[in-house]
C-alpha positions as CSV (number, residue, x, y, z in Angstrom):
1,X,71.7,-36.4,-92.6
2,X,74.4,-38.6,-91.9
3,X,74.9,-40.9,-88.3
4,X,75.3,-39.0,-85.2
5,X,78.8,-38.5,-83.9
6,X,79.3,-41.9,-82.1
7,X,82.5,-42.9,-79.3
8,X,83.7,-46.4,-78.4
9,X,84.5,-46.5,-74.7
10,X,86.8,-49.7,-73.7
11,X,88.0,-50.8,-70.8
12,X,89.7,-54.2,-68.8
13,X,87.3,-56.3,-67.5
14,X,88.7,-59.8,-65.2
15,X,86.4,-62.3,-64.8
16,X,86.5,-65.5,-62.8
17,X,88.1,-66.8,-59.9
18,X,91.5,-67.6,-58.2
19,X,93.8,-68.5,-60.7
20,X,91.5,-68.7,-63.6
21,X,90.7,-64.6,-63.8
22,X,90.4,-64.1,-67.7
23,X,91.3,-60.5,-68.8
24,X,89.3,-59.1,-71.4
25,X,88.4,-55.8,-73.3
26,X,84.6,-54.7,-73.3
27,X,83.5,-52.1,-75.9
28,X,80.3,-50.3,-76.0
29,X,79.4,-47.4,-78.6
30,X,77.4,-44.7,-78.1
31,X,76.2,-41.3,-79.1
32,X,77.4,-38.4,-76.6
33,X,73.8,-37.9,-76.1
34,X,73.3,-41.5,-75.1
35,X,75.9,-41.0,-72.8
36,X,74.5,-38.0,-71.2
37,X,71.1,-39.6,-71.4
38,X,72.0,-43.3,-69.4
39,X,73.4,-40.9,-66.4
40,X,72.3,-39.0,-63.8
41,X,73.0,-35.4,-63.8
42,X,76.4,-35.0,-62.2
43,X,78.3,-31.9,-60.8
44,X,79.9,-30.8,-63.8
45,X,76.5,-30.7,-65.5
46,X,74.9,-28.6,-62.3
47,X,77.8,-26.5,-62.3
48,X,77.5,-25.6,-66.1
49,X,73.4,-25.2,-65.3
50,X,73.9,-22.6,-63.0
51,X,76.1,-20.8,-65.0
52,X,73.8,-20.8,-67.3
53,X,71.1,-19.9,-64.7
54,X,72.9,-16.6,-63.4
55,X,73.1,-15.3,-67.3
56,X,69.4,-15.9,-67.6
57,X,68.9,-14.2,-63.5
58,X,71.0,-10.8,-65.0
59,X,69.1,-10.7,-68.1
60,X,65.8,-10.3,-66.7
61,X,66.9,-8.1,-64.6
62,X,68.4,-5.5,-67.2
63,X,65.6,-6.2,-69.5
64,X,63.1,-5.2,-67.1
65,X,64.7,-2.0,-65.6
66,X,63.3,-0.1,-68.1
67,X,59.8,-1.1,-67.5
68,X,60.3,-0.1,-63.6
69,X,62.4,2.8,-63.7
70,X,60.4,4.5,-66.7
71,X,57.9,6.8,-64.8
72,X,61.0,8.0,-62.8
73,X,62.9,8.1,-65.8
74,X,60.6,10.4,-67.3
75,X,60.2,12.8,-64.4
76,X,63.7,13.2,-64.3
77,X,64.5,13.8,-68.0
78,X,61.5,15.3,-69.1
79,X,60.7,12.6,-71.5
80,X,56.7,12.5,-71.4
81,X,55.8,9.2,-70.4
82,X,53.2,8.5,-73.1
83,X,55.8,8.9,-75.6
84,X,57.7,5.5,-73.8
85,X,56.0,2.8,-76.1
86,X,59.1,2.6,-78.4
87,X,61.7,3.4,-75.6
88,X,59.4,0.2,-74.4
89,X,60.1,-1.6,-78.0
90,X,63.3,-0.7,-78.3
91,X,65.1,-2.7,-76.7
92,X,62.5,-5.6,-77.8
93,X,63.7,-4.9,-81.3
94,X,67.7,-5.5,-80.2
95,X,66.3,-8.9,-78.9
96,X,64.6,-10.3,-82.1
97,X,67.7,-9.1,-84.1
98,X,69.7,-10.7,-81.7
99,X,68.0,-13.7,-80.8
100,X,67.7,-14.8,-84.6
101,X,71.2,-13.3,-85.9
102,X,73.3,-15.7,-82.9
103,X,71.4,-18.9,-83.0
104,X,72.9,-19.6,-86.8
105,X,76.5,-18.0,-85.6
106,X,76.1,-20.2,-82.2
107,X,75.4,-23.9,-84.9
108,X,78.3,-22.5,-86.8
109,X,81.3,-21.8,-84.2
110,X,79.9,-22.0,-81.0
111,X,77.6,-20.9,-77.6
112,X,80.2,-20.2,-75.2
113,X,81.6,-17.1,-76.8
114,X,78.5,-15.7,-77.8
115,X,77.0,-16.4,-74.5
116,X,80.1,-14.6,-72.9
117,X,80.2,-11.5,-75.8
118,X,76.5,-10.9,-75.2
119,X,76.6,-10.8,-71.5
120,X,79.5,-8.6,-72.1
121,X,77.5,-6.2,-74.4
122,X,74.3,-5.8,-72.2
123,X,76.7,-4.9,-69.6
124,X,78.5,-2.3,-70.6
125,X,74.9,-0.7,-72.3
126,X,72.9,-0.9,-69.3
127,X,75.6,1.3,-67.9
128,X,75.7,3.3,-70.6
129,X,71.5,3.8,-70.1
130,X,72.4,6.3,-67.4
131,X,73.9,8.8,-69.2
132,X,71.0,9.1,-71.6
133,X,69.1,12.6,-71.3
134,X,67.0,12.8,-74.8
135,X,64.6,10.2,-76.3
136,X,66.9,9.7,-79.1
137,X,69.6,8.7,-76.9
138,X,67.3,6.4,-74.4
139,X,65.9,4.9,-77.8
140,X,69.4,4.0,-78.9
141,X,71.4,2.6,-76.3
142,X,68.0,0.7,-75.6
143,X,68.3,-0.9,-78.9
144,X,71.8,-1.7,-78.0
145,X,71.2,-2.9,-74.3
146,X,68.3,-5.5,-76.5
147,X,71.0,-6.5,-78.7
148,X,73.0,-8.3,-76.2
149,X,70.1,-9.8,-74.3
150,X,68.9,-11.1,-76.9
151,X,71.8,-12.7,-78.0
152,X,72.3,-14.4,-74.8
153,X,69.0,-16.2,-74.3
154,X,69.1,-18.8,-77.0
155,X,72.3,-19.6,-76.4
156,X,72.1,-20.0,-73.0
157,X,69.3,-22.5,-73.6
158,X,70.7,-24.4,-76.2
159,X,73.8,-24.8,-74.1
160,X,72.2,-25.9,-71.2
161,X,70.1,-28.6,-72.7
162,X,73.0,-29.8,-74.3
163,X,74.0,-31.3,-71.0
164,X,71.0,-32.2,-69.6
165,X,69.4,-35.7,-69.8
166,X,66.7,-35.9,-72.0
167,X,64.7,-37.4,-69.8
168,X,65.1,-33.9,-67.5
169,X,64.9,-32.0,-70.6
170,X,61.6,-30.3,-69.9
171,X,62.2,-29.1,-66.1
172,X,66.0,-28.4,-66.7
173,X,64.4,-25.6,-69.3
174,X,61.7,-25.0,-67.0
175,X,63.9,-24.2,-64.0
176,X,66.6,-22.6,-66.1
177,X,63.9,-19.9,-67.2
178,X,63.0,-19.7,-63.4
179,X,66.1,-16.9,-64.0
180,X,63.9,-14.7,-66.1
181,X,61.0,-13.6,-63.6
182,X,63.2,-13.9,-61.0
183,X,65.6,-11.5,-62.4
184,X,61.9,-9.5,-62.8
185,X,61.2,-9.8,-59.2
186,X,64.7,-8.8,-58.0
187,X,64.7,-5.5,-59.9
188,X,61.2,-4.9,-58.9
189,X,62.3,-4.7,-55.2
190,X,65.5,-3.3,-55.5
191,X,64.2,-0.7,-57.3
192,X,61.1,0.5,-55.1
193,X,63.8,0.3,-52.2
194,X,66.6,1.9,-54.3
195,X,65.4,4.5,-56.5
196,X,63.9,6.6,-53.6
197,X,67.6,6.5,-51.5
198,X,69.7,7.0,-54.7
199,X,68.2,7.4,-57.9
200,X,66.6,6.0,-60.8
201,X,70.7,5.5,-62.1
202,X,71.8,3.5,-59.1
203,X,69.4,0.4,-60.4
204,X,70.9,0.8,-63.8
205,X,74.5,0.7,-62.6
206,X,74.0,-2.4,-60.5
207,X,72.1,-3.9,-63.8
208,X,75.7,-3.4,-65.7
209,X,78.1,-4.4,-62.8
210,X,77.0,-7.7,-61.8
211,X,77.1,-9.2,-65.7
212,X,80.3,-8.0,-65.8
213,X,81.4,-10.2,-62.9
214,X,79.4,-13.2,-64.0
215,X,81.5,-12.5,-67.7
216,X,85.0,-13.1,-66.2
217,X,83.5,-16.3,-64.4
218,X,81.8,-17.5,-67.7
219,X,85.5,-17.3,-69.2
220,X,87.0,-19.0,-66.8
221,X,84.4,-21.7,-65.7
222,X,81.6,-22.3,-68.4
223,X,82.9,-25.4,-71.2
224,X,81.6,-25.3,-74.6
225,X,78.5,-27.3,-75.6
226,X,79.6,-31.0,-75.7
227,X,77.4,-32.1,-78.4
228,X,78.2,-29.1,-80.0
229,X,81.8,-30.2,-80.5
230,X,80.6,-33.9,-81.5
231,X,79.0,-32.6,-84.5
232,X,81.7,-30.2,-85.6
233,X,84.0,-33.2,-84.8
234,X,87.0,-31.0,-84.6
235,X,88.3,-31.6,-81.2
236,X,87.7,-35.2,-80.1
237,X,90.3,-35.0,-77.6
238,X,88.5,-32.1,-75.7
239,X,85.0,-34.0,-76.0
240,X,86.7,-37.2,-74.7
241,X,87.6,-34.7,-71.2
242,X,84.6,-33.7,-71.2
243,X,83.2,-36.7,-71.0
244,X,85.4,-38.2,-68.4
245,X,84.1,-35.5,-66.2
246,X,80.3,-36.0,-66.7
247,X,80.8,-40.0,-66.4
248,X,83.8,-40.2,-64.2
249,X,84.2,-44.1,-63.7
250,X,84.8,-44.1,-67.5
251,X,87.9,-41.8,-66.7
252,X,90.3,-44.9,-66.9
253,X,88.6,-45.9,-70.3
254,X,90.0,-45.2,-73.9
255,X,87.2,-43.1,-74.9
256,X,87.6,-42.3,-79.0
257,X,85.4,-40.9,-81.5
258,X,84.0,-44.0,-84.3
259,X,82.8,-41.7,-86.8
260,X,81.7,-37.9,-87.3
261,X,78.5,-36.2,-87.3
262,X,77.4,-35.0,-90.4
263,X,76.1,-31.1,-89.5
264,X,73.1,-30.0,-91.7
265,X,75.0,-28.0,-94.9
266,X,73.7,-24.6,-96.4
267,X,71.5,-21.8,-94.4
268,X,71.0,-23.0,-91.1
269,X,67.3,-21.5,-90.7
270,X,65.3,-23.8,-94.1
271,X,65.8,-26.4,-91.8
272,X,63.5,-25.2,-89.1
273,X,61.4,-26.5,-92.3
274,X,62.4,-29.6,-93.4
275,X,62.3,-33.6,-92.5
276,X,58.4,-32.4,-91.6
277,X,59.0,-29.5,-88.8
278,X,57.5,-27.0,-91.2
279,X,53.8,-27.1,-89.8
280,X,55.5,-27.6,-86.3
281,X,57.5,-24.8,-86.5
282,X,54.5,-22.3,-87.6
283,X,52.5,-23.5,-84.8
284,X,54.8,-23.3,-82.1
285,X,55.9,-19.9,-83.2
286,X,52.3,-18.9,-83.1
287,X,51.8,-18.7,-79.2
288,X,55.6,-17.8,-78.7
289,X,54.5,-14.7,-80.6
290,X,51.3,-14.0,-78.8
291,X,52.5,-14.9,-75.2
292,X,55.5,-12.5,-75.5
293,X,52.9,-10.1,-76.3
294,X,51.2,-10.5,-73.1
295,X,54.1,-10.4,-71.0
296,X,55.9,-7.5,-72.7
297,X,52.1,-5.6,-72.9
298,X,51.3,-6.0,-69.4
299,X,54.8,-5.6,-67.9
300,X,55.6,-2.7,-69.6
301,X,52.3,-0.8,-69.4
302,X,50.6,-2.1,-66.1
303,X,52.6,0.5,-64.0
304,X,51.7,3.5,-65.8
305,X,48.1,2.0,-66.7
306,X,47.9,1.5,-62.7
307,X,49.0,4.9,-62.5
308,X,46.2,6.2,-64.6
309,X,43.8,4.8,-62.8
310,X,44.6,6.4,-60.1
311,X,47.3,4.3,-57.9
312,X,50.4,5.4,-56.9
313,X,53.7,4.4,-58.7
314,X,54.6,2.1,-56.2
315,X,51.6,-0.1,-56.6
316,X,51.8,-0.2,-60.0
317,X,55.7,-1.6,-59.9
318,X,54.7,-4.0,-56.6
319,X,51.7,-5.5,-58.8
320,X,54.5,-5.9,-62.0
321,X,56.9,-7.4,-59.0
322,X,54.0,-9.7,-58.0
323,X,53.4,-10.7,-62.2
324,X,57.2,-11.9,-62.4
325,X,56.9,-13.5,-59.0
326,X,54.1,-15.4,-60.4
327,X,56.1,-16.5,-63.2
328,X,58.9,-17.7,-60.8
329,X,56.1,-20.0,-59.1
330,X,55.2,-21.5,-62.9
331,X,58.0,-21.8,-63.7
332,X,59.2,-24.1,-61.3
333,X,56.3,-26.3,-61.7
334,X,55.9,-26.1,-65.6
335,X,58.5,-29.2,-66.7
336,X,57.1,-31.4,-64.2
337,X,53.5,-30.9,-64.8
338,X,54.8,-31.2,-68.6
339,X,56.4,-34.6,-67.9
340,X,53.1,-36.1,-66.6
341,X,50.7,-34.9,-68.6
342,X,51.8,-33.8,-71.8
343,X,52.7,-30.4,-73.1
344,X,49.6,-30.5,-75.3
345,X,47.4,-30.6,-72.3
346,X,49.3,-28.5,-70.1
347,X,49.9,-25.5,-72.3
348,X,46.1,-25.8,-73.6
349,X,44.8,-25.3,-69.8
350,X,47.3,-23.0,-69.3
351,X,46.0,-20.1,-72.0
352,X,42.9,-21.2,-71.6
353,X,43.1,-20.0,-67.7
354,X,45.2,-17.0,-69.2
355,X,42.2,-15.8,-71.1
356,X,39.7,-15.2,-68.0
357,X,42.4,-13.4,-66.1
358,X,43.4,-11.2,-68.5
359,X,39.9,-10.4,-68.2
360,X,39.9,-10.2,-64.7
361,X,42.9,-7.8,-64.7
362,X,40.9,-5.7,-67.5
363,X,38.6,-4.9,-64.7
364,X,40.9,-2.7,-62.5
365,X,40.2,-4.3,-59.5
366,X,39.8,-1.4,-56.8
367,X,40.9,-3.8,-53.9
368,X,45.3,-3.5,-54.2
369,X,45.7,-7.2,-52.7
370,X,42.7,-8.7,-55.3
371,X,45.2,-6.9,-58.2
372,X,48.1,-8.3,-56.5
373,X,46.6,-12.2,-56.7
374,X,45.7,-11.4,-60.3
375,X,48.7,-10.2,-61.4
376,X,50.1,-13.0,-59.6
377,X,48.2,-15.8,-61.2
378,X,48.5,-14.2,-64.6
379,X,52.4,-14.6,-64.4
380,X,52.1,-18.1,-62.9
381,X,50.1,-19.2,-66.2
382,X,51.8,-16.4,-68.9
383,X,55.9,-16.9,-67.7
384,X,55.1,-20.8,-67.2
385,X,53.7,-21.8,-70.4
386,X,56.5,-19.3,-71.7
387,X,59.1,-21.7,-70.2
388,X,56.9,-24.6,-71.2
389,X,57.4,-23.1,-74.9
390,X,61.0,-22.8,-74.4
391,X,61.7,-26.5,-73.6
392,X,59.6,-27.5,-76.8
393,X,61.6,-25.4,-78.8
394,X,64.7,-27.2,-77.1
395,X,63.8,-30.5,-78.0
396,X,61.8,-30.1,-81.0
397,X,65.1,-29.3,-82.8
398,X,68.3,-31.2,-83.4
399,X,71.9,-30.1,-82.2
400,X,72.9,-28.8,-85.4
401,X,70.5,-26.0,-85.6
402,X,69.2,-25.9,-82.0
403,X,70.5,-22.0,-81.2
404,X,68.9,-21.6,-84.5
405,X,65.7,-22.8,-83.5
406,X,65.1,-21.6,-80.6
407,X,66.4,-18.6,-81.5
408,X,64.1,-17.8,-84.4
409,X,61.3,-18.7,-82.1
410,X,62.2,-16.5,-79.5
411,X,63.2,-13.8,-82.0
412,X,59.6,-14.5,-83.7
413,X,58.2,-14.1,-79.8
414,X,59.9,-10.8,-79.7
415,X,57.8,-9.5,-82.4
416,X,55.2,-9.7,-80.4
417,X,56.9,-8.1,-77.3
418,X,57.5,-5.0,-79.6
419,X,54.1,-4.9,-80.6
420,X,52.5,-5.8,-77.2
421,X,54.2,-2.3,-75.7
422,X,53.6,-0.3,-79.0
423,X,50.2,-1.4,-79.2
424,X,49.7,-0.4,-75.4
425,X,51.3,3.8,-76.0
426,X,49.1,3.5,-79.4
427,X,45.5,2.4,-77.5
428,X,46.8,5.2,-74.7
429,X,47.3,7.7,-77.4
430,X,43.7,7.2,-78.8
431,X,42.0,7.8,-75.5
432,X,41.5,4.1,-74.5
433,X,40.3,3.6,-71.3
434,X,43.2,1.4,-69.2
435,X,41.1,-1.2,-68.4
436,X,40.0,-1.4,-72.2
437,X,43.9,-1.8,-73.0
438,X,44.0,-4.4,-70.7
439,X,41.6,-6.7,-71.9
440,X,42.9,-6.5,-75.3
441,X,45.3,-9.0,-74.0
442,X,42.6,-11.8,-73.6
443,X,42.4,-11.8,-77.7
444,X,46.4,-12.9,-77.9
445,X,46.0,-15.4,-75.6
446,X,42.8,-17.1,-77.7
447,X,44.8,-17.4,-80.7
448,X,47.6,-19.1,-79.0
449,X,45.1,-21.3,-77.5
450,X,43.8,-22.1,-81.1
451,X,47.4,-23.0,-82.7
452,X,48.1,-25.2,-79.8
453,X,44.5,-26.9,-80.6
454,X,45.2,-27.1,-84.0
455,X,48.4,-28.6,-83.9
456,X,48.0,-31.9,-83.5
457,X,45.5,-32.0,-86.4
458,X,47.8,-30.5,-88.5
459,X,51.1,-31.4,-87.6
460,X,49.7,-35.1,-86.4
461,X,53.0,-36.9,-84.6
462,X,55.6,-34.3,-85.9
463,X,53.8,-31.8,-83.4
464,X,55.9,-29.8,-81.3
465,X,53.6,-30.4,-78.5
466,X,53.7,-34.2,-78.8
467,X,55.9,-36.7,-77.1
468,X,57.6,-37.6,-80.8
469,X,59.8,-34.8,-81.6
470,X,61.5,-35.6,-78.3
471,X,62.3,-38.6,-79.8
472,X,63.3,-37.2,-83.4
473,X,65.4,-34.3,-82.2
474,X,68.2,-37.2,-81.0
């Protein structure tokens, strides 16, 4: 790997007094991410954040309609519910497709535009989810709905931390993934309040309009990755803008590009593997794998499971609400707790806790506002330490094949989301009691407990839960 992409700023600087002022030029090189890191987060940045923040908002509200609308959907289609698990998975599938197909297009020629084209495409098929009258059809246009979710995610991510200071890195992530459960929460409500007035379809049209809005304003208002262009080094003129705007009191200084990155050459994936990320990689894709199971098992089966036992519909979609609220709550809290003590530390207590109330959910509790606090607390610790993962996989990798990275650990995370719902209709099938179903979560949250343990034994400093990658990754 050749030296980073490097630019010389200079600019006039008088010194002395009366008539004795001396003129002279100061030079300083640095990295764009040096630049970025030295300075606070400015408006441009925020601005580009929030963008980024609305995309993530939208997608987890379309990729949770499904899981709320289902038992409606069935009664008014005829579709027996118990046959849902790969209406559930389809969409899961479009994701892991997705997700590891656009991170290596995204290192190649960019994230804006497949940020935008993805938005673009879950759009149009969440729209299209209302027309869908026969399995077949929900199961395609649910794979196609997946496929631009997916594809939006990693991008999103890696575009985002691209601007973010590194020092920040972790609750810039954090917060940015805030969007997910939230997006969770909001279709939650609006559907227990809109479904009743106008119809399981009126959720999935508002799912499709808004995205479409947010696409026109992505066109117009969200900038390509800055270090993105650094290492492609084909536009130094547009970087140099760029970078006025983030550090605006070098606007009067010749800012110029010293030297090119060199971009990693060949398949962008084998380098997940090499200059020693191979362990790290394995074990951080580990509890992305079994985490996604969780949340994918228990948000897409609770209400019906819920429903089983003998609560009404509405319970079992407030108690999912109350699992994404949860995850809002961690969240928020996840990079900063992260930044003190460690993602080692923090993710280890976090499954660990994960475990017992997985149990405690297995249980059924009888008492609605007991299930609501456990539902609650399992989304603070499952969605948290799910944004704790996300920021890992942010700065465990370098720019050139970040949207790979991450993507290939979110589309190895989506494995498990497919099999977390399929593995719930399969239990159901077999006459599995729900609170037996249930509990079959704890076991997925042990063995990401054990590859987080095992990490640092195996992977030693080039962990992706130590401090050193951070380091590495720039």
């Amino acid at each position: 790997m050749a030296p980073p992409a490097v630019y010389t700023l200079r600019w006039e600087v008088g010194t002395g007094t009366g008539d004795e002022i001396v003129t002279t030029i100061e030079t300083q090189t640095l990295t764009v991410a040096e630049i970025i890191d030295e300075r606070p987060l400015g408006s441009y940045q925020i601005w580009t954040l929030v963008l980024c923040g609305l995309v993530l908002v939208l997608d987890g509200f379309d990729a949770q309609t499904i899981n709320f609308l289902a038992p409606s959907i069935a009664d008014g289609t005829g579709i027996p519910i118990r046959t849902f698990g790969p209406i559930f998975s389809a969409s899961l599938i479009g994701l892991m497709i997705a997700a590891m197909a656009t991170g290596p297009i995204a290192d190649r020629w960019g994230r804006k535009w497949t940020v935008i084209f993805s938005t673009l495409s879950f759009a149009v098929f969440s729209i299209l989810t209302t027309h869908a009258t026969t399995f077949r059809e929900l199961l395609m246009v649910r794979l196609a709905t997946g496929l631009g979710l997916g594809g939006a995610m990693p991008n999103v991510v890696a575009l985002a931390s691209e601007y973010a200071p590194r020092r920040i890195l972790p609750s810039v992530v954090s917060l940015l993934f805030v969007g997910m459960p939230l997006g969770g929460v909001t279709c939650g409500l609006l559907s227990a309040r809109m479904v009743p007035e106008w119809g399981w379809r009126s959720v999935l049209y508002l799912g499709g309009a808004l995205p479409l809005v947010i696409s026109i304003l992505l066109m117009v208002r969200l900038p390509e990755s800055i270090q993105f262009l650094a290492v492609r080094g084909k536009n130094p003129q547009k970087v140099s803008r760029i970078l006025a705007r983030i550090a605006p009191d070098f606007a009067a200084a010749n800012l110029r590009a010293a030297s090119r990155d060199t971009r990693h050459e060949g398949v962008p994936v084998k380098h997940l593997f090499t200059e020693g990320r191979a362990s790290g990689t394995i074990l951080l894709w580990i509890p992305y794998f079994m985490n996604l199971l969780i949340i994918y098992f228990i948000g897409s089966w609770l209400p019906a499971l819920l429903r089983e036992s003998g609560m009404s519909v509405s319970a079992g979609v407030t108690a999912t609400a109350f699992f994404s609220l949860g995850g809002v709550f961690g969240c928020l809290v996840e990079g900063p707790l992260i930044r003190r003590r460690g993602a080692y530390v923090i993710l280890l207590v976090e499954f660990g806790f994960a475990i017992l109330f997985v149990a405690a959910l297995s249980e059924i509790p009888r008492a609605f506002p007991v299930m609501l606090a456990v539902t609650f607390l399992l989304g603070f610790l499952a969605i948290g330490a799910q944004a704790g993962l996300n920021a890992l996989a942010a700065s465990y990798y370098p720019t050139a094949v970040r949207s790979t990275g991450i993507g290939w650990a979110l589309g190895v995370g989506r494995i498990g989301s497919i099999v977390g719902p399929l593995m719930g209709g399969m239990f159901l099938s077999m006459g599995w009691k729900p609170e037996q179903i249930l509990l079959s979560g704890a076991v997925a949250a042990a063995l990401a407990w054990l590859a987080i343990f095992l990490s640092k034994r195996i992977g030693g400093r080039l962990s992706a839960y130590s401090a050193a990658p951070d380091v590495i990754a720039h």
